[in-house]
Structures are given as C-alpha cells and as structure tokens.
VOGU-3710 file (C-alpha; in Angstrom, 3 decimals, decimal comma):
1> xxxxxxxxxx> 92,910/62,763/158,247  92,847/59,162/157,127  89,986/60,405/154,746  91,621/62,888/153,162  94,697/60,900/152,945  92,679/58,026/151,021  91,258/60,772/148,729  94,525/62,329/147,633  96,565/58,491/146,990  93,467/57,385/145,053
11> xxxxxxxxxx> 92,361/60,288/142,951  95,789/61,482/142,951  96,894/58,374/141,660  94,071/58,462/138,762  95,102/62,091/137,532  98,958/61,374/137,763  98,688/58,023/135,155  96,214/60,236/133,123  98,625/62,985/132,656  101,526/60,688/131,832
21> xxxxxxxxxx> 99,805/58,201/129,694  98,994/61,918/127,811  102,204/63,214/127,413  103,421/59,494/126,116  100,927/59,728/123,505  101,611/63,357/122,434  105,132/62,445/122,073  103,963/59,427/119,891  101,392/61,041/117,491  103,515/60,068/114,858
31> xxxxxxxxxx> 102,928/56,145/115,374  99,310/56,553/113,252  100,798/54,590/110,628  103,076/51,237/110,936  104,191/50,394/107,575  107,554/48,820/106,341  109,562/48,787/103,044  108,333/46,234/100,725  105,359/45,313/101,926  102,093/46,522/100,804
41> xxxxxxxxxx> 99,797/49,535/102,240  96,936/48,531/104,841  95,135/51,597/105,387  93,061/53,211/102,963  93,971/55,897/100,815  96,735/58,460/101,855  96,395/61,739/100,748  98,671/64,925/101,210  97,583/67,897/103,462  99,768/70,310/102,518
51> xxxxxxxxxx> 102,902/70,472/100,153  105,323/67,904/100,399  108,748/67,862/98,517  109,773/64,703/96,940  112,810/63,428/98,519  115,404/60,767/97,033  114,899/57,663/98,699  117,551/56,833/100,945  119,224/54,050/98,719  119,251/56,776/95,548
61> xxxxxxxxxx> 120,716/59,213/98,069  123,279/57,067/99,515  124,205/55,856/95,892  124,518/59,589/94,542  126,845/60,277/97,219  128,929/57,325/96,987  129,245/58,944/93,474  130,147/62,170/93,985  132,483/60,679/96,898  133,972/58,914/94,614
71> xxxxxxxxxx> 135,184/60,929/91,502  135,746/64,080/93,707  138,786/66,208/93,063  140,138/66,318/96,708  141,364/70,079/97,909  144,911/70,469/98,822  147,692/73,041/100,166  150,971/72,892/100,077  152,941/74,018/103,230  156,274/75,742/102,117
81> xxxxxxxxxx> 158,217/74,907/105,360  158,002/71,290/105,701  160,865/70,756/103,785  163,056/72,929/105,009  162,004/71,963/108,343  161,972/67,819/107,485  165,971/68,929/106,410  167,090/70,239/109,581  165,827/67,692/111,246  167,014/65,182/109,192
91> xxxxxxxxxx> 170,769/66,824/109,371  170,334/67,324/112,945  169,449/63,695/113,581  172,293/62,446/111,271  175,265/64,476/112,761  176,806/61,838/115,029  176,468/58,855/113,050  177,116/60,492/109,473  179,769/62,517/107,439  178,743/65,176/106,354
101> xxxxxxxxxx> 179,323/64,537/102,641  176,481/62,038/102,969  174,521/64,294/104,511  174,433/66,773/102,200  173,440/64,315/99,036  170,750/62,997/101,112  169,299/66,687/101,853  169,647/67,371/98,169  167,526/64,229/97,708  164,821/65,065/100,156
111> xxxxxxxxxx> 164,785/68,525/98,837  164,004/67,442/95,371  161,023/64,613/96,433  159,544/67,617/98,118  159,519/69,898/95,148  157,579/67,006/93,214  155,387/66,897/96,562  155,148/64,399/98,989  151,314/63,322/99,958  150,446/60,844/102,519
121> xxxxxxxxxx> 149,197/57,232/101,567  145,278/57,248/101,499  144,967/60,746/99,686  148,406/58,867/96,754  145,925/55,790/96,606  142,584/58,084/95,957  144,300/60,362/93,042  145,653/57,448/91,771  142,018/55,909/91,320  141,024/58,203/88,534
131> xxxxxxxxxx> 142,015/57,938/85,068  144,522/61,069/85,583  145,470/61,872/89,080  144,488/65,544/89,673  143,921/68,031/92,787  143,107/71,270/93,607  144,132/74,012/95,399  143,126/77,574/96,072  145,028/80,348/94,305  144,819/83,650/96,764
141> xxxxxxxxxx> 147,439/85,525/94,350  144,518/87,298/92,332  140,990/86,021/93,384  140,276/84,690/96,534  137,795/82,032/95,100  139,919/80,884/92,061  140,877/77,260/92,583  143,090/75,665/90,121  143,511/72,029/89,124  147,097/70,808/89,413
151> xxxxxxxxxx> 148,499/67,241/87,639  149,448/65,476/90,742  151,094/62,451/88,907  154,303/63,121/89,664  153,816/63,494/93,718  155,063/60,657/95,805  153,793/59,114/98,547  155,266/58,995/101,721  156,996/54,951/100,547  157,465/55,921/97,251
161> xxxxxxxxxx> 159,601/59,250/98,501  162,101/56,996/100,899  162,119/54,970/97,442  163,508/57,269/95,570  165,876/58,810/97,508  167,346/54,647/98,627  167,420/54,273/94,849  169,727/57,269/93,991  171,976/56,955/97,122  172,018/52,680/95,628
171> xxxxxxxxxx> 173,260/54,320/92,112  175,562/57,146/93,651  177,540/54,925/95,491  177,815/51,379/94,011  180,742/51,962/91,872  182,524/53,118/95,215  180,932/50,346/97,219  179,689/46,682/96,776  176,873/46,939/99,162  176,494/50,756/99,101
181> xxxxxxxxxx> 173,115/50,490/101,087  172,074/53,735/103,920  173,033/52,504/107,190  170,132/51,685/109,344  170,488/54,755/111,935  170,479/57,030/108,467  167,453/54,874/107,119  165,678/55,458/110,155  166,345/59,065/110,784  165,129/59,440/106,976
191> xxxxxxxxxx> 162,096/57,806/107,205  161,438/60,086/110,426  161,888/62,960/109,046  159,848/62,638/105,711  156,418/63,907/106,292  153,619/65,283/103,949  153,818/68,593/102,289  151,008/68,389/100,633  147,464/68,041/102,866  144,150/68,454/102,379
201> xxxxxxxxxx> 142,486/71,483/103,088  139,810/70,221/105,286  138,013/73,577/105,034  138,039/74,120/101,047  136,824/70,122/101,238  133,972/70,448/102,897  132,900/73,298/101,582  132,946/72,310/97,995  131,711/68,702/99,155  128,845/69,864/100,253
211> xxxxxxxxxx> 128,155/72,059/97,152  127,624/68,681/95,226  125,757/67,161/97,687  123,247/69,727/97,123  122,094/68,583/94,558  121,660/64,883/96,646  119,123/67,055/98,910  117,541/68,909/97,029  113,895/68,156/96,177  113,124/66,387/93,105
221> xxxxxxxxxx> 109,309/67,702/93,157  106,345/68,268/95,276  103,442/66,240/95,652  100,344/68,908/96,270  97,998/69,314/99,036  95,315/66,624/98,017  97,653/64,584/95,696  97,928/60,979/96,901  100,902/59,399/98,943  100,230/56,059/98,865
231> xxxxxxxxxx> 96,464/53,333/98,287  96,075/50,343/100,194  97,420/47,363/98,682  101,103/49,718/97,088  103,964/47,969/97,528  105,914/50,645/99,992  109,202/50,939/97,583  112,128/53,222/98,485  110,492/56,101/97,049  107,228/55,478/98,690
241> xxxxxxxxxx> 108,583/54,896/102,000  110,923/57,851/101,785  107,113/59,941/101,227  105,725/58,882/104,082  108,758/59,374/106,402  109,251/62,791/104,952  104,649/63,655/104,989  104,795/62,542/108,723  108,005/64,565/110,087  106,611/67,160/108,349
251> xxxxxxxxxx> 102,768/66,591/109,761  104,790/66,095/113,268  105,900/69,798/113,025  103,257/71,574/111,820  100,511/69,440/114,074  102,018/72,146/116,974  100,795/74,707/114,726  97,352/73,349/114,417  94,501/74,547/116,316  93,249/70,972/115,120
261> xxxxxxxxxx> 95,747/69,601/117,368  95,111/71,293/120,575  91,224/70,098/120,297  92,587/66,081/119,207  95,148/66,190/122,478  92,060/67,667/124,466  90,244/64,835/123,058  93,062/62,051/124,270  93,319/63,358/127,644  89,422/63,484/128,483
271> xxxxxxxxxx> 89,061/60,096/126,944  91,918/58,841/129,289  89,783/60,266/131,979  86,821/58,138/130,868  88,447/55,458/131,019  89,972/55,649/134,684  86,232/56,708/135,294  84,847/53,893/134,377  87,228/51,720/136,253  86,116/53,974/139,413
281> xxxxxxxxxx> 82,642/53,828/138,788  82,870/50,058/138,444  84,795/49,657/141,677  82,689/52,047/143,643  79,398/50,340/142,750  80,341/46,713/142,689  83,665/46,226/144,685  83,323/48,609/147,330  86,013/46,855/149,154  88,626/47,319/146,993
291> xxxxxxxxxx> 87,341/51,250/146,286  87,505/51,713/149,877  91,171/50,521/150,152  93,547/53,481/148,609  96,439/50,570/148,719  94,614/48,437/146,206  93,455/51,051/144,146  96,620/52,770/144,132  97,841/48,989/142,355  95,530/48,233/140,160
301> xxxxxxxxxx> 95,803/51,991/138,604  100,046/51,581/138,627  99,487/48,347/137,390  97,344/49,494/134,310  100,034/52,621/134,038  103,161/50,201/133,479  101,719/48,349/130,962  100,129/51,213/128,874  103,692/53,341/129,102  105,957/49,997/128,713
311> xxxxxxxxxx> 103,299/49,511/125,404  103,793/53,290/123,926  107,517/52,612/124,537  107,697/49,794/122,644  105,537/51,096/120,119  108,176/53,780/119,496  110,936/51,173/119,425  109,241/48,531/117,307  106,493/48,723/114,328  105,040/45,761/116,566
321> xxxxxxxxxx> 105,753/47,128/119,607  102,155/47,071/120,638  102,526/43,258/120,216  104,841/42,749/122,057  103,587/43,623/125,636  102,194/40,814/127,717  99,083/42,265/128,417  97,598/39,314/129,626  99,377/39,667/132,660  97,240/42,335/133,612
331> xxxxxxxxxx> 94,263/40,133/134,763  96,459/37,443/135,757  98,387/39,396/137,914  95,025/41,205/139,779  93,258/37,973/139,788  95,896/36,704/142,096  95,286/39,041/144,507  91,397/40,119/143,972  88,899/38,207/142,113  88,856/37,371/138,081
341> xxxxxxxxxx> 85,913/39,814/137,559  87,903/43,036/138,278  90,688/41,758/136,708  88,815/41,351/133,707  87,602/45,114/133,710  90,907/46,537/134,748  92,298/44,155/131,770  89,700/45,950/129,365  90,387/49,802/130,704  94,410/49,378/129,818
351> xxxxxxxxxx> 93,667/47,564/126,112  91,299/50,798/125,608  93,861/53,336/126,601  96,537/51,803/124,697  94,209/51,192/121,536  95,119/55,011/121,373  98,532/54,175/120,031  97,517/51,875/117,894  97,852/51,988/113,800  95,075/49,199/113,908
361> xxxxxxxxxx> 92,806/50,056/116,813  90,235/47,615/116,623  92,377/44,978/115,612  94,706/45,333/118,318  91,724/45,378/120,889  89,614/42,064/119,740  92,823/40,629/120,059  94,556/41,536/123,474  91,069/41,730/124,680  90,104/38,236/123,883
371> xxxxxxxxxx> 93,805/36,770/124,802  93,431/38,295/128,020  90,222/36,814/129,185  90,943/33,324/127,939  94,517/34,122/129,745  92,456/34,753/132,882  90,172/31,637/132,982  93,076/29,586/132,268  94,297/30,592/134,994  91,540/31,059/137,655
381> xxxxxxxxxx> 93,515/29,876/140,726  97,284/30,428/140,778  98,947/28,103/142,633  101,554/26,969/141,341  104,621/28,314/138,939  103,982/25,496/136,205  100,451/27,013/135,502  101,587/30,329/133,979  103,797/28,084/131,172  100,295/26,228/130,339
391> xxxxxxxxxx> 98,631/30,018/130,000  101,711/31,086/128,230  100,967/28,014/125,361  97,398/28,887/125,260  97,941/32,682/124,914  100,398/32,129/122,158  97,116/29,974/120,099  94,788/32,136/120,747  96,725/35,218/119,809  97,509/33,623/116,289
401> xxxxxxxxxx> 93,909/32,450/116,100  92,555/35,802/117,103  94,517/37,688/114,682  94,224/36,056/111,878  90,524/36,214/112,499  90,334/40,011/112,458  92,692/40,309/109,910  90,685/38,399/107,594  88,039/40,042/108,703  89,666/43,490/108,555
411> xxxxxxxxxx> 91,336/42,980/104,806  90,125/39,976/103,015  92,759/38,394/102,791  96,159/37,002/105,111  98,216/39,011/102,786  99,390/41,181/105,688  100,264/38,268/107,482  104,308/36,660/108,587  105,676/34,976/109,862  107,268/37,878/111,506
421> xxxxxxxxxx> 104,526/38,511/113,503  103,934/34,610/114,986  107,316/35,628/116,170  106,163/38,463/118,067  103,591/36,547/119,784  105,872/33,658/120,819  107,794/36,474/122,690  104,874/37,646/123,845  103,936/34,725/125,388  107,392/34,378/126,813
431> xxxxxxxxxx> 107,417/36,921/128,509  103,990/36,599/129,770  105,333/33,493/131,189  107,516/35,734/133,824  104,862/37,380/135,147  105,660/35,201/138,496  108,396/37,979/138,999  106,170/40,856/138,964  103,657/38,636/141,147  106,862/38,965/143,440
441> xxxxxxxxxx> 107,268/42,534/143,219  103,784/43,253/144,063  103,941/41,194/147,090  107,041/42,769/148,163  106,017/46,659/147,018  101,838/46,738/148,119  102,477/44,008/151,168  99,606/41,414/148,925  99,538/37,815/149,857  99,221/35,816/146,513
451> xxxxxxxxxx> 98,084/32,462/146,458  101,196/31,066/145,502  103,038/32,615/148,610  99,323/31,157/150,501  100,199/27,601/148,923  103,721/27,247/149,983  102,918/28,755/153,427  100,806/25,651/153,854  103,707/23,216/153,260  103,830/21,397/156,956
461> xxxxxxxxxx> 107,533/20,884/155,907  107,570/24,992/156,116  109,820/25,401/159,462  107,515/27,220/161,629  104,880/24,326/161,486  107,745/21,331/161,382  109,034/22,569/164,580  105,084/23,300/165,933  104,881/19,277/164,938  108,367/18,195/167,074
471> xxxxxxxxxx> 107,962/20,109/170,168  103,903/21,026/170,377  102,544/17,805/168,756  99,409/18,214/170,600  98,643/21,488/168,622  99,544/20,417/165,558  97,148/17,491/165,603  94,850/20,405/166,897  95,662/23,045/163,876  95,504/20,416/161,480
481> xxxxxxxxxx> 92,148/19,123/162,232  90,346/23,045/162,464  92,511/23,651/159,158  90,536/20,843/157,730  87,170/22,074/159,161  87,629/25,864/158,483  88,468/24,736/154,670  85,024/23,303/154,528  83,420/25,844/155,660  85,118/28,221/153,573
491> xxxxxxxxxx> 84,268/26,576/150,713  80,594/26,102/151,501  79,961/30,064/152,259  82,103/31,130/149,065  85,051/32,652/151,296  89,129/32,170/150,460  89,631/28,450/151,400  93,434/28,850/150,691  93,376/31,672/153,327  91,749/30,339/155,687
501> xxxxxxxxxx> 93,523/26,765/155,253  96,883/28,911/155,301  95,928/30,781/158,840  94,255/27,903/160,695  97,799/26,254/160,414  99,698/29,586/162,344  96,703/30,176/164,294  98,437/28,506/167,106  102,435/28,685/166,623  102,646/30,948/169,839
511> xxxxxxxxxx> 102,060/28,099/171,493  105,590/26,323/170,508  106,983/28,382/173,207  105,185/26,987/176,104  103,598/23,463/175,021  103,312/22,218/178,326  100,432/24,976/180,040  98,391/23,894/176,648  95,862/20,616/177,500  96,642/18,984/174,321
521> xxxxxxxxxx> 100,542/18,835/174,427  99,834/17,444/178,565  100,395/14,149/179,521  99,558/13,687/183,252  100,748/16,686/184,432  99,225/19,679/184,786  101,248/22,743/185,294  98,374/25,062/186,169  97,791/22,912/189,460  100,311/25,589/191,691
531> xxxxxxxxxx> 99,159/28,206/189,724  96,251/31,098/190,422  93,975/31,970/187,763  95,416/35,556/186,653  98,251/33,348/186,185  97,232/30,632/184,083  95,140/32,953/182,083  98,066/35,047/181,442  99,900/32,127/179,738  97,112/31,023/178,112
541> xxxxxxxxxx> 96,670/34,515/176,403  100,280/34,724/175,995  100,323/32,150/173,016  98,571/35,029/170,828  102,055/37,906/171,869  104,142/35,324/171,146  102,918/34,000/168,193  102,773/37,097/166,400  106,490/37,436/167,520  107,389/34,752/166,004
551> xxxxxxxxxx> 105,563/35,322/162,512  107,434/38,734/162,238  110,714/36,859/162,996  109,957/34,630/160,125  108,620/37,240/157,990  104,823/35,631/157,743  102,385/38,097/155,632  99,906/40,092/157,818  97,134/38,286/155,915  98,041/35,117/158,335
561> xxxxxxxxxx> 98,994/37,103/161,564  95,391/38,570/161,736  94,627/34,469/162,437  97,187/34,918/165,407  95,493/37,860/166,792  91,898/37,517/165,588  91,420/33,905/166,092  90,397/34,695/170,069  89,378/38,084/169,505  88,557/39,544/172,845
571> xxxxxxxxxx> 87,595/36,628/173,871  88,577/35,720/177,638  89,829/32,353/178,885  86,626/31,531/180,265  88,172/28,348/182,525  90,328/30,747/184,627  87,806/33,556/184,480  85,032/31,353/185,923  87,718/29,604/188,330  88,515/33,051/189,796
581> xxxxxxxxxx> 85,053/34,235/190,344  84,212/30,874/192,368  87,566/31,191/194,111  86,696/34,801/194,896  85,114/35,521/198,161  83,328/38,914/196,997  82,526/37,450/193,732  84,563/40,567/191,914  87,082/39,973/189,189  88,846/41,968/186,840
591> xxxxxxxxxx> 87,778/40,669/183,527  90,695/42,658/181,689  93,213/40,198/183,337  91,726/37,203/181,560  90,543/38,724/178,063  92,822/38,026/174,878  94,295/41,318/173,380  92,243/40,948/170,170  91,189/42,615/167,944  87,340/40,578/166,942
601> xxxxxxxxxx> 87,769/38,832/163,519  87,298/41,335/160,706  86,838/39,030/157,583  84,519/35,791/156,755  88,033/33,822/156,896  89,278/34,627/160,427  85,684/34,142/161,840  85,773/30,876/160,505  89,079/30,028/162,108  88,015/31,155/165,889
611> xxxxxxxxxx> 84,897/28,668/165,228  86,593/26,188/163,850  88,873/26,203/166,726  86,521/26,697/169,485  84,646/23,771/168,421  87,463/21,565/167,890  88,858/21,666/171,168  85,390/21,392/172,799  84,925/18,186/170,722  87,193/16,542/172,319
621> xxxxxxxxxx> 85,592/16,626/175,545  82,225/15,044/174,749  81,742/11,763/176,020  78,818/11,194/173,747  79,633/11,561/170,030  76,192/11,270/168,621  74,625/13,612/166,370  72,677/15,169/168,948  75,493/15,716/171,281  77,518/17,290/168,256
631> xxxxxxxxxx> 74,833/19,554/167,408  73,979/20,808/170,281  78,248/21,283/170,797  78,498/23,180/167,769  75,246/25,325/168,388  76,403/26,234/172,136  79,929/26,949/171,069  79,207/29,408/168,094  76,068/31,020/169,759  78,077/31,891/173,048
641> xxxxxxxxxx> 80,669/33,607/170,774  77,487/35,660/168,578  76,420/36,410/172,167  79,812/38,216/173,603  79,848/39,844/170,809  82,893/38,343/168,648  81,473/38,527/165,296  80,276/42,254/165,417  83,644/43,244/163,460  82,829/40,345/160,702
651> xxxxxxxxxx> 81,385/40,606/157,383  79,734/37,374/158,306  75,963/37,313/158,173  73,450/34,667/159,646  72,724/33,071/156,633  77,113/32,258/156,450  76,918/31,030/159,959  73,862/28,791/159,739  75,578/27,336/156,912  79,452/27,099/158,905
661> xxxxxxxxxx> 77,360/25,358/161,944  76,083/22,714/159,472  79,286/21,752/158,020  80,945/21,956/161,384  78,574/19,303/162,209  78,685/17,187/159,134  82,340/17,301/159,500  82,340/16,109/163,278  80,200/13,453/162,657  81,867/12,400/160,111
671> xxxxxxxxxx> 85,105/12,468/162,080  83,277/10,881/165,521  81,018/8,413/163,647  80,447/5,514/165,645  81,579/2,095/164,776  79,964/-1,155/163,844  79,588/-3,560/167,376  80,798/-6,612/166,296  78,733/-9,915/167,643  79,974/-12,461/169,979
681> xxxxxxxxxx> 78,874/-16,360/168,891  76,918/-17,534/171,397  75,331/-20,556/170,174  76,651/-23,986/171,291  79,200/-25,674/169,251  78,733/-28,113/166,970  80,627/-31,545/167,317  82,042/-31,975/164,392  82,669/-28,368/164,673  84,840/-28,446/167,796
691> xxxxxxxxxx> 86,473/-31,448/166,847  87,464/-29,760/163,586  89,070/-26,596/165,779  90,809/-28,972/168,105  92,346/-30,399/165,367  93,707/-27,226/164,224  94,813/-26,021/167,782  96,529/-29,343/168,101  98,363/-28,929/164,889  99,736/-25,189/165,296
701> xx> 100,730/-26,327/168,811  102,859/-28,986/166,755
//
C-alpha cells in the first residue's frame, strides 16, 4: 500500500506539472516574439504566411476618429409633447403663488422658446462648434431613410431659454414696476419645468456613426503570403507594430486550424516529459534517497512547477516577464534542504522548460542558468537571513554581466540594450532576496528543517535549553560537551554537522523533568538508593517519553526529536539491568522492563549522537585519563553498541565509525590532557638569598 501510494504522489505529481506547464504554453503561443514600439527588430526576417490586411495603426485610427467625432452632424428628434406637458406643469406649480394673468404670459413665453427648440447644454455647445450649427433628423413622412439637415441656430439651450423668457417678462413689466423681476417661487418653478425638446436619437447616432467609422476599419491593403513584415534592425513604428499585432492574432486563430499545430503542441508536451525524465533519471541513479522519498520529490517537482507557471504568467503580463522571475531561488531554496548538486540540476530542468516561452531561448538560458549556479555557490550554507541580500547583490552583477555577454554575442552590438532592462534585474534580485519567505513556507507545507530554523534551534538562549541550563545544569554541561564531540565527528565523516550539533543539544531535555534520578545533576544524594531496579530503570528510560513531550509542546521539527528517541535506541539501562540479574535469585529478568522504547538510529547524524553520548558520560568515570585508557574507553563503548546491534538501522559503515572512534579520541584527549607537574626547589638556600627574602617578608609585614 505504501508502495503504491509513493508511486501515484511521485509520478502523479510528474504528469500533473507536465500537463499544466502544457496548457500554460498553448495558451501563450503567441509570446514567440517580444518587440515594442520604437525600438528596432531582433529576430531575423519576418515574413507573412498567409494574407494579412493592413490595418491603421492605432494612433492614425484614434486620430481619424477624433475627426469624424468631431465634425459629425449629431441626430436629433423632436418630442411634440414636452411643451405642452413642461406648461401644465409649470401652471400647475404656479397656481398658489401666482395670478393668473402672469401665468398666462409666462406660458406664452415658454411656448414660443419651445417652438425655436430647446436642446440641452453639451449637444448647444457641440452645434455651436461648427462654422454653422446644423442637425439632423429623420423624416418618416415619405421615406423611411430620408434624413434632413435642419439650421439649429436659433435653438436655445436650456440657460439661454430661462434667458429669454426673464428678459421679456423684465421688458413687459418695467414700465408698471421698478424692479419688475419673477419672484423666486415663479423663477424656480420655471426653471423646473423647462426641459429639452429636442434629444438625440441615440439609435439614428450610432448607426450613422458607425457608417463613418467604417472607413477607420477598413483595410488599407494586404501584405501577401511571403511578403515581408518586418527585418531585423526596423525601427517598429506605428504601422509596423500595428502588422505584427494584427499577423499574430491572426496566426493565433488559424494555428487551431493547423495540422502543423497539433504535431508542435505534441512536440511541447513530450519535451516537457523529457525534461521531468531527466530530473527522475538523475535522482534515481545518483540520489536514491531523495527518489525514494515521494515527500521530497513531490517538492522539488512543485517547486520547479511554481516557478515555470509564475514565469509564463509574467511573460503574458510583461514583454520581460521572463526576467523578472527569481529563478535563482530555485537552487537556493533546494540546497537548503538537500545538497547544492541537485539543486543545481533541478535549477537547470525549470530554465529548460521555461526556455519554451521564451522569444530569445538561448539567451534567456546562458543567463538564468549561469545566475543560478553562481546564486547557489554564493550561497552554499544558509544560515543566516543577511546572506540571501549578499546573493541578491551578486545575482544582480552577474545577470547584467551575463546578458550583455550573450547579447553581444547574439547581435553584435548593445543596441538592444536599456536601461529598462537593468531595471528588471534589480527587481529581480529583489525579489530573490525574499526567498527566506518561501524557505518558510516549505518548512511549514513539506515539514523540512532548513538550516536557518537548525541555526537558531542551537541558540542556548532558545527556552527549552535555558531552562535545561537553570534546573538540569548537570545535563547541560553533559549535552554541550557530546554537541561539541558529535560536531567533530560529523564533520570528519562528511555528515550534517548543523544537525547533529542541533540534536545533541535536545538529546537530553526529557531529563528537565526529573534532574535529580540523573548522576550528573546529583550532589550527594542518590535517589535510586530506596528504589528497585525496574524502578530506576523506568525513570531512567522515562527521560526519552518525556522529552519528546516536551519537543511537541514547543513545536521542535521531527528532524531533532529522532535525537530524543534514537539517541538510546533499544538500548537498555544496562546499570539496573545488570543490578537486577545479581539481585535475582533465579538469575531471570525481563529485559523489556529495562530497554529504551527506541527506535535504533536511522541516519549517520543520530548514530553519532548515541556515541557521542555514551562515551561522554563513560569519560567521566575513568580515573586514568591517558591515551590508552581513552582508547580503550572509546573502543569498548562503541563496539558494545555494534555488538547489540544499535547501528543495524544506520547508514553508517565501518570505514565512518573507525573514523568517529578516532576523533572521539583525539577530542578526549584533548579535553583530559594531563598537565605540566610543576617542581618543588629543593636545593639549600643561599645566604644572601635568604637574607634578601627576609628582608622582603619583613617589609610587607610593615
């Protein structure tokens, strides 16, 4: 079951980013070409395939419409009740404030403004534009398309009507009255009641608009199938740029069409496949670890998937889209978790697939392929925040460097080159600056330990170990000193010092709960004295259950509780289990009460800790710290444990241990050496000598 489970997540996980990454690049077939107006043509010659009709370019276009926009005759109709109806309501409005003499002139008045037609504001302003303010309006009386052009100068607006009819009520009544002015109830009810009787006709409009703008899209000629589009080195004007717009919509459309097609998309998808092959192949032969692990595979193969579909995405956003995508962060982000070498290939297998959306292919691959390996040395061990803003800098360099390079190399000449696309990089290397936060995600979304997270684990002001220090002091001394051996060995048999610096530290945290049953954190008293063996050996194996507890609590990465539980394996507390058997009186004991839950060590790094520990606390029981006595320590200690059996679950080999015993004792001796005897005088004194001291005595006695 587990098989078949590991089958489906990593195969499954191959075919799924293969059929995306497809369908991505389908949908962006018509990225082939990156070009932009007013700047010159970097591929080679540009020919048509099939018929193409010559477009206006979008300037002309716009400029032939703002034309026609602008000395067209607008389309009109005049609705016959407004004014009646603008009356009525006017009268109606006026009755109780109003005689109705006044009334009446004022209807007369509004009557009259609408005969001459009242229009509203922006369509008065338009008319009033041209040299002779005109509109039109349909005639149904005898054809139903005749449309007749009427002299609109004498139609008011909506402020010029009120106007008017002020100005003859002014003239009516000033003989009668000094201030013969409408009241302000009758000025407002007028000014209510005057709408529009004359409106456009949206319908007529827009019809008749976009007659005229015909002739905006219509085609102005054809280039032929096999006439050129465009050479390398033409400035891309209007025109041009219009062309190639219009040749690659078109080529978008008819490439569905194309049996051609089908056999280039066949092409794309089985050279995805290579790819993700070759990744597999790789991993299979020469990290069979990782291949083995469907977690890991199923991240580096996501991994390479984000950054190929966040790179098409951008592609389709920007005309340097490509450039834009930190792709550096690739083999950074795997080398924190695996090693640089598979980072390296994995960072190779995702600048191939996206190459495929590239206008530039081999451009765009010397360069992300060389940033990303210089990216990757920089960088070899990630420990700290800091270092990505030094990779970030030395990205940046290399990318200009690198491009200018192959463009050179690629045209001649840096006449492609701006300073638009140094900008792009410095984003670029921005963002690739970040890639701490997807470092983060990974940790939290795959359950990795990265060396960063290893690094501040280490910290003795981390809580866990500050309160190990305050109430176990003892054990810290103890987890300090087979931290520092286990490092050394580490380093000397090529396995993860960090980790196994990281876990020695926690090996022993369980034992913060009981300090006092533990012989380093004793002073005097021993607590095992009223105690039988099953006991003791119960609390002693304890220390493992509640260590582990207490690493969940805090949230510690399984990568350091397998130091918790490995570090003893199934080991048994040999003291108590030897104590029992003498204290027997049939000589029959059951071993399961004194062995350590386990499981054995299963990497080089948790072997080294139960070593490293086993030897440390029987180093401090030899009376005699010579070499010999060390050697033959270290031998007994790590031999006994090959003998039970405790390394059977390890990928350590003899050669590894041969080498751990002879740091081991390097280190102890190193840590035990024996001090310089310093020799008493035992010569007689010399007169002058002693009479020389007594003087002194006598004088600090003074």
């Amino acid at each position: 079951m587990n098989f078949s489970r590991n089958f489906i997540i990593k195969y499954g996980a191959a075919l799924a980013a293969s059929v995306v990454i497809l369908l991505l690049m389908m949908r962006s077939d018509h990225q082939n070409f990156s070009f932009e107006l007013n700047q010159p043509w970097r591929y080679p010659l540009l020919t048509a395939e099939f018929d193409i009709p010559i477009m206006r370019d979008s300037v002309s276009a716009r400029q032939m419409r703002d034309s026609i926009d602008a000395a067209f005759i607008p389309f009109v109709v005049r609705d016959a009740g407004v004014s009646g109806r603008s009356i009525d309501r006017f009268a109606k409005i006026c009755s109780n404030y109003a005689d109705n003499k006044e009334v009446a002139f004022l209807s007369a008045k509004l009557a009259e403004v609408y005969k001459r037609g009242v229009i509203d504001t922006e369509l008065y302003d338009k008319i009033h534009s041209f040299s002779s303010p005109q509109l039109r309006i349909s005639d149904s009386s005898d054809d139903a398309n005749a449309v007749n052009v009427i002299d609109a100068s004498g139609m008011l607006s909506l402020s010029h009507a009120y106007k008017m009819i002020d100005s003859a009520y002014v003239a009516a009544h000033a003989p009668l009255h000094e201030d013969a002015r409408l009241s302000p109830d009758v000025a407002k009810a007028l000014s209510a009641s005057l709408v529009p009787n004359i409106v456009i006709d949206s319908v007529a409009d827009s019809r008749f608009r976009d007659q005229e703008y015909l002739n905006v899209n219509s085609a102005l000629g054809v280039i032929k199938k096999g006439q050129r589009i465009v050479d390398r080195g033409d400035i891309i004007n209007a025109q041009i740029f219009t062309n190639l717009n219009n040749y690659l919509e078109a080529l978008e459309k008819t490439q569905s069409e194309q049996i051609s097609h089908r056999f280039f998309i066949s092409a794309q998808a089985l050279y995805i496949l290579m790819m993700f092959a070759l990744l597999y192949l790789f991993l299979a032969f020469f990290r069979k670890e990782i291949f083995a692990d469907a977690k890991k595979m199923l991240f580096i193969v996501s991994l390479i998937t984000f950054f190929v579909v966040v790179a098409i995405g951008a592609a389709d956003v920007f005309s340097l889209g490509l450039y834009l995508v930190p792709f550096a962060g690739v083999p950074i982000i795997i080398s924190v978790f695996m090693d640089s070498r598979t980072a390296i290939f994995a960072h190779t297998i995702c600048v191939f697939l996206t190459a495929l959306a590239a206008p530039f292919q081999f451009q765009f691959a010397v360069v992300q392929f060389a940033v990303g390996v210089c990216a990757t040395f920089s960088i070899y061990h990630l420990t700290r925040r800091s270092q990505l803003l030094n990779t970030a800098v030395i990205s940046f360099v290399l990318y200009v460097v690198c491009y200018v390079t192959v463009q050179t190399l690629y045209e001649g000449s840096l006449a492609g080159m701006t300073w638009r696309i140094v900008g792009v990089f410095a984003i670029n290397s921005i963002l690739l600056s970040f890639a701490y936060l997807l470092i983060l995600v990974v940790e939290r979304l795959f359950g990795f330990t990265s060396m960063v997270t290893l690094v501040e684990l280490s910290d003795i002001n981390n809580p866990l170990l500050r309160n190990l220090a305050e109430v176990s002091p003892g054990t810290f001394q103890h987890s300090m000193q087979v931290s520092t051996l286990a490092a050394e060995a580490a380093r000397a048999i090529g396995a993860n010092t960090t980790l196994t610096r990281t876990g020695a530290l926690y090996h022993d945290i369980g034992k913060s709960e009981s300090p006092i049953f533990f012989t380093e954190n004793q002073h005097g008293v021993n607590p095992h004295a009223g105690l039988d063996p099953a006991t003791s050996a119960r609390k002693i194996i304890s220390h493992v259950t509640d260590g582990l507890a207490i690493a969940s609590r805090a949230k510690i990465p399984q990568v350091i509780k397998n130091f918790i539980t490995e570090h003893h394996g199934k080991g048994v507390t040999k003291y108590f289990y030897n104590t029992a058997i003498n204290e027997s009186p049939d000589g029959v004991v059951n071993r399961k009460d004194y062995e350590y839950p386990g499981p054995n060590p299963r990497s080089k790094e948790t072997t080294i800790v139960m070593m490293a520990d086993a030897v440390e606390a029987a180093s401090r029981s030899l009376k005699d710290y010579s070499q010999a006595s060390i050697d033959a320590l270290v031998d007994k200690i790590i031999d006994s444990q090959m003998a039970d059996g405790l390394y059977s679950d390890s990928p350590i080999n003899f050669r590894d241990v041969n080498t751990i015993k002879e740091t081991f004792k390097k280190r102890l001796a190193t840590i035990y050496h024996s001090r310089i005897e310093y020799p008493e005088i035992s010569r007689p004194k010399e007169p002058a000598e002693a009479a020389g001291n007594k003087t002194d005595a006598d004088s600090v006695m003074k």
